[in-house]
C-alpha positions as CSV (number, residue, x, y, z in Angstrom):
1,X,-14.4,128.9,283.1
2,X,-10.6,129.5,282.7
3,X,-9.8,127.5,285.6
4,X,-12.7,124.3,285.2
5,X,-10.7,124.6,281.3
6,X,-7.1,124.0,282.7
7,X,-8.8,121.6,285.7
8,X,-10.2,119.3,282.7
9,X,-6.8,119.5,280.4
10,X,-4.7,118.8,283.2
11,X,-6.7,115.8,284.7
12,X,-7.0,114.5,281.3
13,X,-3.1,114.4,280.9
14,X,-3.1,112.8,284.1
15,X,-5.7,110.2,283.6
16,X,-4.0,109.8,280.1
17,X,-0.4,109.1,281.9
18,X,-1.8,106.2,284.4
19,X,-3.1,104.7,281.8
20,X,-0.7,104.2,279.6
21,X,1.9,103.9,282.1
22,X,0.1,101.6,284.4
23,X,1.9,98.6,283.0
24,X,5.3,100.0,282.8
25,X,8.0,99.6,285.6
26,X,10.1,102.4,284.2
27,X,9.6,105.5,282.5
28,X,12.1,108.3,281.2
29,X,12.5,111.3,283.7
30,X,11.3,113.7,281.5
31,X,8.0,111.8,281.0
32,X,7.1,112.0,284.7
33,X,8.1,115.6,284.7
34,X,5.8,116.3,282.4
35,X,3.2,114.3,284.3
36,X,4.3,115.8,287.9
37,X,3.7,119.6,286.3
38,X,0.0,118.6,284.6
39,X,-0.7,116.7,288.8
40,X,0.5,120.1,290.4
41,X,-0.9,122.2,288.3
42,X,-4.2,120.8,289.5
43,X,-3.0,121.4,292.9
44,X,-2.4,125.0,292.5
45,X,-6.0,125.3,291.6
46,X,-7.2,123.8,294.6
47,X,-4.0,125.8,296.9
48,X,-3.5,129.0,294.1
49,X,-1.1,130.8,297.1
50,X,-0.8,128.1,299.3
51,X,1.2,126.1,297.5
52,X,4.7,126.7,295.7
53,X,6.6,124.4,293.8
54,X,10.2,124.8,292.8
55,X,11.6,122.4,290.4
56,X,15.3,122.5,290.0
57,X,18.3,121.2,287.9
58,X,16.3,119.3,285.1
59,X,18.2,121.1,282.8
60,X,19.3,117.3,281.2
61,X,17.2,114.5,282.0
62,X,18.7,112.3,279.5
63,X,18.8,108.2,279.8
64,X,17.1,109.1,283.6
65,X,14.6,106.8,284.6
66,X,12.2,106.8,287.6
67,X,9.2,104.1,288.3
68,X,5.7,106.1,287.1
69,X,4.0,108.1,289.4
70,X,6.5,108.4,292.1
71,X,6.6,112.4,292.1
72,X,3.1,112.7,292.5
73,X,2.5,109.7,294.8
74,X,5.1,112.2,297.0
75,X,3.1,115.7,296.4
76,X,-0.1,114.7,297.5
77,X,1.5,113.3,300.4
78,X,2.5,117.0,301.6
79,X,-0.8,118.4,300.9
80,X,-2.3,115.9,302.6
81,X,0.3,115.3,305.8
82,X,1.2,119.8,305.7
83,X,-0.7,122.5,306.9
84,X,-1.2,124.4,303.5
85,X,-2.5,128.2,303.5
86,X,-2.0,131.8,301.8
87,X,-0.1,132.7,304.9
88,X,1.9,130.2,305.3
89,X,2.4,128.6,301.7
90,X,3.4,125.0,302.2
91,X,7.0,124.9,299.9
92,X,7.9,121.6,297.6
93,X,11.3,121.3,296.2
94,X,12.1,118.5,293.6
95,X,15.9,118.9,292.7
96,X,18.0,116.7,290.4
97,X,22.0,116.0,290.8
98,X,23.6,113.0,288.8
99,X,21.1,110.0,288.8
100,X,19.5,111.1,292.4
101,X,15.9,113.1,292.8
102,X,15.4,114.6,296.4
103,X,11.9,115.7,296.9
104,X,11.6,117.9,299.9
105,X,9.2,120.2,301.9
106,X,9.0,121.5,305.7
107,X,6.9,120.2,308.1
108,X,3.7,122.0,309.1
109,X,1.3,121.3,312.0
110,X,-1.8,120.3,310.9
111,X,-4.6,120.1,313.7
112,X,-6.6,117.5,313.4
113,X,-4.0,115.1,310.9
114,X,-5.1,112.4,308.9
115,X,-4.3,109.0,310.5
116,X,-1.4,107.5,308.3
117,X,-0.9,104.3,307.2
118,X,2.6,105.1,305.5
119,X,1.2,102.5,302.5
120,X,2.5,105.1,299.7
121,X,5.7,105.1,301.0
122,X,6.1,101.9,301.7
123,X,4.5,100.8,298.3
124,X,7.3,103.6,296.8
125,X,10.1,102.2,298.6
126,X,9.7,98.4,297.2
127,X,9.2,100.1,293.9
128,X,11.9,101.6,293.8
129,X,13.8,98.0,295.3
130,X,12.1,96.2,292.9
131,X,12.9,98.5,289.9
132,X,15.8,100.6,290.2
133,X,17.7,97.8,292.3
134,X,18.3,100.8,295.0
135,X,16.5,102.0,298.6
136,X,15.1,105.3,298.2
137,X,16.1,107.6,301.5
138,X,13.2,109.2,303.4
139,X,14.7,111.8,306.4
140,X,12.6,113.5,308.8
141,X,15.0,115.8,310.2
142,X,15.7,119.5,311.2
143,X,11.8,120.4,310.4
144,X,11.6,119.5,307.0
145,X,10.8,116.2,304.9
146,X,13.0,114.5,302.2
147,X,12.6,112.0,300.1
148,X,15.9,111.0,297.7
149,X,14.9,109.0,295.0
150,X,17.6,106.8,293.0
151,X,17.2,106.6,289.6
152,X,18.0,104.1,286.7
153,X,20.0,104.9,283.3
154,X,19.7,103.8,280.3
155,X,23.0,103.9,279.3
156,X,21.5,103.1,275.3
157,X,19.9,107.1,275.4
């Protein structure tokens, strides 16, 4: 009952974010943070030990601005392109520095993958041209996935 309770609050704050974001091109950083942790916390029902998520340097988030969804849009990309156990915990970092976002997480061997289309990262990436006026950076290097994700001020906050 504890967990179907959080399940329910959490997927209402996420339904409840699409919606009223759905029309928006922009939203402040700390919106979407706020959005990202309701979306994992979800996920960490469904992976409880499989799944760790560090978020890191969000300490001031002030005049940021990201297009909606983004963050997520990238998380359930690595469940869904990462193997993901209680052995082997698939790891997520999200780390802010200046007006840049890096989202990364190793990459595991899943056995039977899901065929990819790369349409959510291509949808992100002319968001993010369209939007922040910037290319987003995707880097597939060294054993580990990276996303760096430009983002807009608002130089009136």
């Amino acid at each position: 009952p504890a967990a179907a309770r959080s399940f329910t609050q959490n997927m209402a704050s996420v339904c409840r974010y699409l919606l009223e974001q759905q029309r928006r091109e922009l939203v402040p950083l700390h919106e979407e943070r706020d959005f990202f942790d309701a979306y994992a916390a979800m996920a960490r029902l469904r992976f409880p030990t499989g799944l760790q998520i560090d978020v890191v340097g969000f300490e001031s988030t002030a005049g940021l601005l990201i297009p909606p969804a983004s963050l997520q849009l990238l998380l359930e990309n690595a469940i869904k392109h990462n193997g993901i156990s209680d052995k082997a915990p698939l790891k997520v970092t999200v780390t802010l520095e200046g007006d840049t976002l890096t989202f990364s997480n190793p990459l595991r061997f899943v056995p039977d993958p899901p065929r990819s289309t790369q349409v959510g990262l291509k949808n992100l990436r002319e968001r993010f041209l369209l939007t922040v006026g910037r290319e987003l950076i995707v880097d597939k290097s060294g054993g580990c996935f990276r996303v760096v994700l430009p983002l807009a001020r608002n130089y009136a906050a």
